[in-house]
C-alpha positions as a Markdown table, in Angstrom:
| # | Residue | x | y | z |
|---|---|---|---|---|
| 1 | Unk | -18.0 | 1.7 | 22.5 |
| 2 | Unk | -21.2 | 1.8 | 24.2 |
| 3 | Unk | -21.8 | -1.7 | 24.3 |
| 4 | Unk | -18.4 | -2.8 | 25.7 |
| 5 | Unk | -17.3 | 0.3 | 27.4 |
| 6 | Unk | -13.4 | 0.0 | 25.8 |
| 7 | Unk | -12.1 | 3.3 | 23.9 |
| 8 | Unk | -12.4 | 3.8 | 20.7 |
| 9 | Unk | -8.4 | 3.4 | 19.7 |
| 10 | Unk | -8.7 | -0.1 | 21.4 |
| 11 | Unk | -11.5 | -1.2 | 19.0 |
| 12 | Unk | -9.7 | 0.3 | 16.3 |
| 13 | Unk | -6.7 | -2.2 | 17.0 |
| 14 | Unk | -9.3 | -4.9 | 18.1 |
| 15 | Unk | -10.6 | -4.9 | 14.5 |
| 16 | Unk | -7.8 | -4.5 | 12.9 |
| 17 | Unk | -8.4 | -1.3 | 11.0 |
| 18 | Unk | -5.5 | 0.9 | 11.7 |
| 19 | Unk | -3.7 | 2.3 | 9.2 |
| 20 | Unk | -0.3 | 1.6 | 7.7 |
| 21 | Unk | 1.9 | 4.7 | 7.6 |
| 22 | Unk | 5.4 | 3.2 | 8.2 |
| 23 | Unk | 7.3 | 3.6 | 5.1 |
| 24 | Unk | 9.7 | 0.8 | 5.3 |
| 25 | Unk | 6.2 | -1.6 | 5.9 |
| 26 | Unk | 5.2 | 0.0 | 2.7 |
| 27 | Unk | 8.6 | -0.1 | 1.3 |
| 28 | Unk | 8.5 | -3.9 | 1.5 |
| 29 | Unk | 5.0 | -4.1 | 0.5 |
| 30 | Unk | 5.9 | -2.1 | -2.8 |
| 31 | Unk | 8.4 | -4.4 | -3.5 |
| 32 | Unk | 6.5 | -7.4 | -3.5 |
| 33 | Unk | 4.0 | -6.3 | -5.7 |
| 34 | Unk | 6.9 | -5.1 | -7.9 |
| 35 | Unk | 8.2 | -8.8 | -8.1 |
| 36 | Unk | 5.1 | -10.2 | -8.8 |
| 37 | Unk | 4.1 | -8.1 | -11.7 |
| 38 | Unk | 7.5 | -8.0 | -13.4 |
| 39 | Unk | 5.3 | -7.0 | -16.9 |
| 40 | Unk | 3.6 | -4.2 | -15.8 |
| 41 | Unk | 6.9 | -2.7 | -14.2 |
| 42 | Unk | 8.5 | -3.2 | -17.6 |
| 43 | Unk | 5.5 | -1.4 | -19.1 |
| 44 | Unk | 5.5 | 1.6 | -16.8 |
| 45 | Unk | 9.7 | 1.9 | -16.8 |
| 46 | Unk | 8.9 | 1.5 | -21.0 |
| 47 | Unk | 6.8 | 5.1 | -20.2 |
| 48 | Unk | 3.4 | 3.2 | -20.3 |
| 49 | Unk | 2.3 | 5.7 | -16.7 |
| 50 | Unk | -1.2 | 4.7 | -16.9 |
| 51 | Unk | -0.3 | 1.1 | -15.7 |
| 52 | Unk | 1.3 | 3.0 | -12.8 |
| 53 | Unk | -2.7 | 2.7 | -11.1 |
| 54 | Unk | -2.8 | -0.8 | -11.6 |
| 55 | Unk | 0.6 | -1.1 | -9.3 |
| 56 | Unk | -0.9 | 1.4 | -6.9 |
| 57 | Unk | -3.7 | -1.1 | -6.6 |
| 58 | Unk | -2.0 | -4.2 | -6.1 |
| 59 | Unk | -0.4 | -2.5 | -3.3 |
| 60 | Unk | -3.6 | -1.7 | -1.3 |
| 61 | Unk | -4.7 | -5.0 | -2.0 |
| 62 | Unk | -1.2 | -6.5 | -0.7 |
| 63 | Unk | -1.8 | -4.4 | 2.3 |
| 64 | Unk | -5.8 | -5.3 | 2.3 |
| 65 | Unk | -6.2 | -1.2 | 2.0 |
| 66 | Unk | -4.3 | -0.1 | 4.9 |
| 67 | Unk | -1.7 | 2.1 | 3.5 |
| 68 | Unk | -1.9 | 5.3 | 3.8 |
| 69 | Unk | -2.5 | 6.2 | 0.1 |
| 70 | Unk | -0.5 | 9.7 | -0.6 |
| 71 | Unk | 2.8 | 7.3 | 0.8 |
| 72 | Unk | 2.2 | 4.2 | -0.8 |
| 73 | Unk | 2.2 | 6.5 | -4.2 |
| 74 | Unk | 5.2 | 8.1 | -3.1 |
| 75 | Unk | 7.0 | 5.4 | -2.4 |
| 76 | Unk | 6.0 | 2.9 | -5.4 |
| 77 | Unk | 6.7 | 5.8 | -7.6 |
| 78 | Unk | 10.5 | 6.1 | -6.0 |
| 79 | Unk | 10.7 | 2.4 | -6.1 |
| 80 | Unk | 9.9 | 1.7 | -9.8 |
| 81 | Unk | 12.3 | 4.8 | -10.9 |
| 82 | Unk | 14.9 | 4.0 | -8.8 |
């Protein structure tokens, strides 16, 4: 800010560093990661939970650790019950 003057929700967006708290971005998100890991969705659904953090974090990384954690839970959670 003090180098180029511009306020600080401009850098933010500059950089790229916002966070993702839309759900239906998330939503889609979720369901990519619950394509692409078909076995560890048959795990958790088979009442293995603990693989349930490995899901979690294949969504951060599909979102390069934008979402907004407490809803990404939420929704992977309603996703791989529903």
């Amino acid at each position: 800010m003090s180098a180029t003057g511009e306020p600080p929700r401009a850098i933010v967006e500059r950089k790229g560093l916002t966070q993702i708290a839309d759900p239906a971005a998330i939503r889609e998100a979720a369901r990519r990661v619950i394509e692409k890991n078909p076995a560890q969705v048959e795990q958790y659904r088979g009442g293995k939970t603990q693989v349930f953090g490995f899901l979690v974090g294949q969504l951060m990384k599909e979102t390069r650790g934008k979402a907004k954690a407490e809803l990404a839970n939420e929704v992977l959670r309603e996703l791989l019950q529903g």
